[in-house]
N, C-alpha and C positions, 0 to 999 in steps of 0.2 A: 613430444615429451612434455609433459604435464611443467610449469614453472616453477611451481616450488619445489615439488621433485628435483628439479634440476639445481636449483639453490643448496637443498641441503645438500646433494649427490657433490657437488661443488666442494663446499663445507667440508663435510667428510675426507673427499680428496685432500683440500689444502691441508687439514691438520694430517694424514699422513705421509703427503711429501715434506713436511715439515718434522716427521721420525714423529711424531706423539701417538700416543698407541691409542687405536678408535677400531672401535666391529665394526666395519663395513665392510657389510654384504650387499654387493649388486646382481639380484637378479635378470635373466631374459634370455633368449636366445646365447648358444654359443658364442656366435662371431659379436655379437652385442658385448658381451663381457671379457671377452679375449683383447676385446679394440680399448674399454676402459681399462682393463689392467695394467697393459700395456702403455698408455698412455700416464696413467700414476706413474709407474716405473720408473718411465725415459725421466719424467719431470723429478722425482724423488734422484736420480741419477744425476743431471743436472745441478740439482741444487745439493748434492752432497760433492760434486766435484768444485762448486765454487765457492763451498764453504771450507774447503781442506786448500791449506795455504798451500803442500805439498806437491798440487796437482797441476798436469802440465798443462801449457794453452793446446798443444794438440790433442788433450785427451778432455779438453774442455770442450774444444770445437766438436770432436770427436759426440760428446754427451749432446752438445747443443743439434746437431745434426738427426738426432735418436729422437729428440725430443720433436723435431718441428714435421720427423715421418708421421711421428705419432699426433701429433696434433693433427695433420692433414687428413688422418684417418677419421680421427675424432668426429671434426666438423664433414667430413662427407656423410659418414656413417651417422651420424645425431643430428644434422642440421644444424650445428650450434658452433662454435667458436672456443676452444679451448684455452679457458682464460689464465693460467698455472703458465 
């Protein structure tokens, strides 16, 4: 994967686990963009449960657990490190 490619693909993520509304479209393969979705998700999941005071430490572990599948996907499948 090209590095800037990866910066802005990066970028883009962060501002929508952080809920700001941004077009990204990731094209490639299927399982290519199943593993990135999936991967924003868990992380947008995560940081909505530890931003809601309301939320419990099990359903925190619970999200952090979703998050680190997904990260391990990430970095097998892109060779890279899922930095979110």
């Amino acid at each position: 994967m090209n590095k800037d490619f990866a910066k802005k693909m990066i970028g883009y993520a962060s501002a929508s686990v952080l809920g700001k509304n941004v077009n990204l479209r990731f094209e490639g393969d299927d399982r290519s963009v199943s593993i990135m979705d999936s991967t924003i998700q868990a992380s947008r999941h995560l940081y909505e449960a530890l931003e809601d005071s309301n939320t419990t430490i099990s359903l925190i572990r619970d999200a952090l657990n979703q998050k680190h599948t997904a990260s391990a996907q990430f970095k097998q499948h892109f060779g890279f490190t899922w930095p979110l």
